[in-house]
N, C-alpha and C positions, 0 to 999 in steps of 0.2 A: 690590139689592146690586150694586157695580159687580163686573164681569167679574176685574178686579183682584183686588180683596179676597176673591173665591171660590175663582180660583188661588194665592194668598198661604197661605189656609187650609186648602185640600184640600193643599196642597204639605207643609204642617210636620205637620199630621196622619198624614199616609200617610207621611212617612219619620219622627217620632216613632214612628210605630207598628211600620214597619219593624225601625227599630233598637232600639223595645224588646223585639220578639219574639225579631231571634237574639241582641241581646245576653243575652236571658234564658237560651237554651237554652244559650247557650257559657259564663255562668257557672252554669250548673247541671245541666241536662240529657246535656251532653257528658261532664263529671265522671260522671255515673250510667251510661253508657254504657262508660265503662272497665271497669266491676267486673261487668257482666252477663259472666255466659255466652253463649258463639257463638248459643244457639237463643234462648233468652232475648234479646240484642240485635237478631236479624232480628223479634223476633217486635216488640218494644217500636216498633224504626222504623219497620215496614211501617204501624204503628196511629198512629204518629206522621205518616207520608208522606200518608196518605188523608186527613186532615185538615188539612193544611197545603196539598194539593196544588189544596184547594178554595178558598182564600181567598188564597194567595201570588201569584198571579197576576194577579187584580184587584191588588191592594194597588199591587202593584209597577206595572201597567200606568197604575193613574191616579196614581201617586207621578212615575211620570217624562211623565206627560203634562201634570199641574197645573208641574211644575216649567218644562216647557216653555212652555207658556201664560205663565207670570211672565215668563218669560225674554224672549219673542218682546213682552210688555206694554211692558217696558221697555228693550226694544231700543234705543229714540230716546235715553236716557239712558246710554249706553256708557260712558262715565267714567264712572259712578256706583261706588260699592262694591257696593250692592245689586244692581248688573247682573255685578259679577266674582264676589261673591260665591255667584249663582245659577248663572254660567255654570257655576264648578268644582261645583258642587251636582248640577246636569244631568250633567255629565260622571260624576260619583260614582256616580250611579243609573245611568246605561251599561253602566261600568265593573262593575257590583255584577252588574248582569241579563247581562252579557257571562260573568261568570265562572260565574257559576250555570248558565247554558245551556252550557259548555262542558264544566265538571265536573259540577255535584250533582245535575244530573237525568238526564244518563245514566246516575248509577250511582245514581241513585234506581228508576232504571225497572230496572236491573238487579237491583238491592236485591229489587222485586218478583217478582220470577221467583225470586227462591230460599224454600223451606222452611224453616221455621224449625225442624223436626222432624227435618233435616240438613240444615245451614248449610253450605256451602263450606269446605274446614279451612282455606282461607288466607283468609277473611271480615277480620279487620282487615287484612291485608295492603290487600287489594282497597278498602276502605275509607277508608285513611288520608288518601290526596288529597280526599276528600271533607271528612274534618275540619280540615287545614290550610288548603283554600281557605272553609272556613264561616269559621276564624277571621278570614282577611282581608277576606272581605264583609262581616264584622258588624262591624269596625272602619272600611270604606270606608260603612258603613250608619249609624254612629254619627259618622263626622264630618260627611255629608251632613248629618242631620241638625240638628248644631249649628250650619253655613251657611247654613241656611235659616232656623234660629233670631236666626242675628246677623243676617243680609238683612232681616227681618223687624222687628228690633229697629231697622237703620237705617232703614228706610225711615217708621218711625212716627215720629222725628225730624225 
């Protein structure tokens, strides 16, 4: 299989995948998160973070290295759509793994440290940045991925 077509694939998978998981959590999960109780919510997240915190980082680490790979393939073709289309694709996934390391995992790692048998009394306070920037990753994670879907779509043309 050419070199191509493995970053083409690994690319729309891992941000298909990306953006179906937090699109999922932010129309569903995030909603359930309002209606817990303080101990209840640290207890629900912390079970949530140990399982995400195992598989979010491959995902995203080979989402923006297949995207890179496509990128640097078709480099020689720079007027292409498929080449602007990837570039802002790449840049989306930066962008996504920029904001996550700046907000959600410090206060994922903070998240950690607290009890859920008493929670912080200002626990959503402390929280809230954490939800407003989930929703703007998983919309920067869901247009990634439709770039990569239409890159993908021109390029089979």
């Amino acid at each position: 299989m050419r070199l191509l077509t493995v970053a083409r694939v690994v690319a729309v998978v891992g941000a298909g995948l990306l953006a179906g998981l937090l699109f999922g959590d932010r129309a569903g999960a995030s909603y359930a998160r309002l209606e817990l109780n303080d101990s209840s919510f640290v207890q629900f997240q912390q079970v949530v973070h140990v399982h995400f915190a195992r598989f979010m980082p491959p995902l995203v680490l080979s989402s923006l290295l297949s995207a890179v790979a496509w990128l640097l393939i078709v480099r020689s073709q720079w007027r292409t759509r498929e080449f602007w289309l990837m570039a802002a694709a790449t840049l989306g996934i930066v962008i996504y793994a920029a904001m996550t390391r700046a907000v959600n995992l410090p206060l994922n790692d903070q998240l950690m440290t607290w009890s859920s048998a008493a929670p912080p009394g200002n626990v959503r306070e402390i929280w809230a940045p954490w939800e407003r920037v989930h929703t703007i990753r998983t919309s920067v994670a869901v247009v990634v991925f439709l770039l990569e879907a239409l890159a993908l779509g021109l390029a089979a043309c």
